[in-house]
Residue, then its C-alpha position, 0 to 999 in steps of 0.5 A: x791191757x786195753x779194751x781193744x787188746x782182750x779177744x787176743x788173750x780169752x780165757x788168760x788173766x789179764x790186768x785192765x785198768x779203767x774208769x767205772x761208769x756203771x756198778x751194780x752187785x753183779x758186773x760193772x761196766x768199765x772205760x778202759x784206757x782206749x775209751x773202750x767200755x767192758x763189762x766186769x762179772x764180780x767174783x761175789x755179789x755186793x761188790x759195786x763200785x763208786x762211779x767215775x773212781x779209777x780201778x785196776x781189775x785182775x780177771x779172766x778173760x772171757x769169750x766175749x771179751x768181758x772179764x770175770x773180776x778175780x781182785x781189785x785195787x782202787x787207784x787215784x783219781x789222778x791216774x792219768x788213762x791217757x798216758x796209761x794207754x800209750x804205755x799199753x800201746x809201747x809195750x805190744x811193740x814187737x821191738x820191746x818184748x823183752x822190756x816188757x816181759x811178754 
């Protein structure tokens, strides 16, 4: 999932992966894989994040587009976001559905 894909998918969860440019104890804001940023509503408080570490976000869309965090998994700092968006970008193609589950 990318930034510019969440409006299609409110209130389903959904898995964003990004870059942290700001935490707190409340939200985090995110750069997603499309240089799109999102805000994150964190399930409890204490839950800040070390900035510019790459994460993967399970949550639910809101309305807004922003996402109600439901967990979280640190990835390597290595994690390549521009790659990962152009697999985002292959798998909303009509033509490969089934491999990717849709």
């Amino acid at each position: 999932m990318n930034g510019r894909l969440l409006p299609k998918y409110v209130n389903r969860q959904v898995s964003l992966v990004g870059r942290v440019l700001n935490s707190n104890d409340m939200s985090t804001i995110l750069e997603a894989s499309d240089q799109q940023q999102v805000q994150i509503y964190h399930r409890n408080g204490n839950m800040s994040l070390p900035q510019q570490s790459i994460v993967e976000i399970i949550g639910q869309v809101n309305p807004d587009a922003s996402i109600k965090e439901i967990s979280r998994t640190a990835f390597s700092d290595n994690f390549n976001l521009s790659t990962y968006d152009e697999v985002i970008k292959l798998s909303q193609r009509p033509e490969l559905e089934l491999v990717f589950g849709r």
